[in-house]
N, C-alpha and C positions, 0 to 999 in steps of 0.2 A: 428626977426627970431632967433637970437643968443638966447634969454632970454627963447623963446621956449623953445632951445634943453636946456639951462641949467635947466630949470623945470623939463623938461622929463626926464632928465637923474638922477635928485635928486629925481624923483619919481620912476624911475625904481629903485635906488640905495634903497630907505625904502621898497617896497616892497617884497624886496629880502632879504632882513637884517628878515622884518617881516616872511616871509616862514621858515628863516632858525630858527630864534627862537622858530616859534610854531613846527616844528622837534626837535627841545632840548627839549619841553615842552612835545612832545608826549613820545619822547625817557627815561627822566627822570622818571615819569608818569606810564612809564611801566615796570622800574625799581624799584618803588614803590610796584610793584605788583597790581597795575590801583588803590589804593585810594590817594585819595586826601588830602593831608597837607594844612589847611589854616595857613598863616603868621603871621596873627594877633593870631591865636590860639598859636603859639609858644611864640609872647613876649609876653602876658600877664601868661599862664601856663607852659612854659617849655618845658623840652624834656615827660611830661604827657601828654602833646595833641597827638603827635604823639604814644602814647603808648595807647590811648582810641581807637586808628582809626585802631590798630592792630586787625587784625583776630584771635583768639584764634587758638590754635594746639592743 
């Protein structure tokens, strides 16, 4: 019974970790102005990738 609650309680614990990430995800994302940075776009071209995913003014 003990091995339960310590499962359950490392699964309550990652899901709550996971919630509060995808709110940084959303939060960040929207400080973007909603487009989207890929990673791998950054280390292979630089601070250019994120300057192609710009919206013109």
């Amino acid at each position: 019974m003990g091995a339960v609650l310590v499962f359950g309680g490392i699964v309550v614990i990652a899901v709550v970790m996971f919630l509060l990430e995808q709110r940084g995800i959303a939060r960040r994302k929207k400080a973007r102005g909603g487009r989207e940075i890929d990673v791998s776009d950054l280390i292979a071209f630089g601070s250019a990738a994120g300057e192609a995913h710009r919206p013109k003014q």
